[in-house]
N, C-alpha and C positions, 0 to 999 in steps of 0.2 A: 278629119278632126284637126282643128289649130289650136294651137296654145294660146289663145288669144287674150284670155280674161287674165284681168290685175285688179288690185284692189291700192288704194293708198287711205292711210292714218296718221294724222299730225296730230300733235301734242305738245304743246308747251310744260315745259316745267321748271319749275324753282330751283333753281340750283346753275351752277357753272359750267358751262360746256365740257371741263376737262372732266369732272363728277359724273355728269350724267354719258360720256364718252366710253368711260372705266368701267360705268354700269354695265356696260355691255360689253365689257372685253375681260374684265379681272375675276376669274372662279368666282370670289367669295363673295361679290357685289352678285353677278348673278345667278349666283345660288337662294339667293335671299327672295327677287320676283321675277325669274324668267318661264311661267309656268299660271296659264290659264285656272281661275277657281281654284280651289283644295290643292290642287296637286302641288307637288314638293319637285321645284328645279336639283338635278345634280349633273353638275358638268362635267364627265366623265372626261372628256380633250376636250382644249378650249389652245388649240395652234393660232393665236388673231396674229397673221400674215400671211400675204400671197400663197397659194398655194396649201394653206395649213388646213388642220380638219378641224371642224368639231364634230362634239358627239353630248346629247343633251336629254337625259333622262328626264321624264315627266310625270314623278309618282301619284297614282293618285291609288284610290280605296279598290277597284278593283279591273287596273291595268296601269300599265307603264308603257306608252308610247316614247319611243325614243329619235329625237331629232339628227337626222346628220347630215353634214356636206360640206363645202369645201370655201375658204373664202379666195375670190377673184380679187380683189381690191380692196384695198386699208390705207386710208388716208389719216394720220394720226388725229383725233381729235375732230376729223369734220364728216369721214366717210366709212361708210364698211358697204360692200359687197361679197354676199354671201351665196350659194346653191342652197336649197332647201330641200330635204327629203324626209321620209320615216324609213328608219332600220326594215328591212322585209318587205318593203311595198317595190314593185319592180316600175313602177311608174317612171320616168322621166322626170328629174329634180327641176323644182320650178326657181326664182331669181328673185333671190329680196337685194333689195337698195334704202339704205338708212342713212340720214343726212342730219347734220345737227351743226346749228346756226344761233350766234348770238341774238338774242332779241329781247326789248327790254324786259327786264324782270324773271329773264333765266336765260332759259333753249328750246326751242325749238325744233324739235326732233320731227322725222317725215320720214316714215317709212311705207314703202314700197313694192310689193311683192305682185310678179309676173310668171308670163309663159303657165297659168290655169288650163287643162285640156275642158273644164268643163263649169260653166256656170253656181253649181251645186258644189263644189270641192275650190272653187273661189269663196265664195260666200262663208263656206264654213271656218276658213282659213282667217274671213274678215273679222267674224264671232274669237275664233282666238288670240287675235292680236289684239284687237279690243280691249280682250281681258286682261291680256298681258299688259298693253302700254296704260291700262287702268290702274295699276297696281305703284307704277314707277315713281308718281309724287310723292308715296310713302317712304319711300326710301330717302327722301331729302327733305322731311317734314323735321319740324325745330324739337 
């Protein structure tokens, strides 16, 4: 078996690169949408540098999966690389890459996520970022 499947999602959004940057590094920005449908983001650690963890509760009506792993690289304002797992799954943590670029009429956000063992557990990871990076223009609407 290879880790071989990735998936990538681009999105543009309104707002200024260092905004839509903080969205994804500052508790309280991503407490508000880092959490597919209903469920309720709480960032339990949220260490954004090399080496640091997080840890990302995802409540919803009847379970809490919860995110964790470790960030490889933090580039302020353009880059984050992060490991991705869930709490209790002995899986091998798979590698997001999130990249965010001026472009006219916001940012340009491109994220990234690799090393899938399985076709099925890619895809389903693609449905929740979806939903996730669906959510993010609300945060910087007037």
């Amino acid at each position: 078996m290879t880790d071989s499947h990735s998936l990538r999602i681009a999105s543009t959004i309104k707002a200024p690169r260092a905004k839509v940057f903080a969205a994804w590094t500052t508790p309280e920005i991503l407490s508000q949408w880092f959490a597919p449908g209903t469920r309720v983001p709480s960032p339990e650690v949220l260490d954004v540098r090399p080496g640091g963890k997080y840890r990302i509760a995802m409540k919803g009506e009847d379970d809490t999966p919860v995110a964790v792993g470790e960030y490889q690289e933090v580039i302020d304002g353009k880059k984050l690389v992060f490991t991705w797992g869930w709490d209790g799954d002995p899986s091998r943590p798979t590698l997001v890459t999130v990249t965010f670029a001026d472009v006219a009429g916001g940012t340009e956000v491109v994220l990234v996520h690799e090393r899938f063992a399985t076709v099925e557990t890619c895809e389903h990871h693609r449905q929740g970022w979806q939903a996730i990076m669906d959510k993010m223009p609300a945060l910087f609407a007037a």
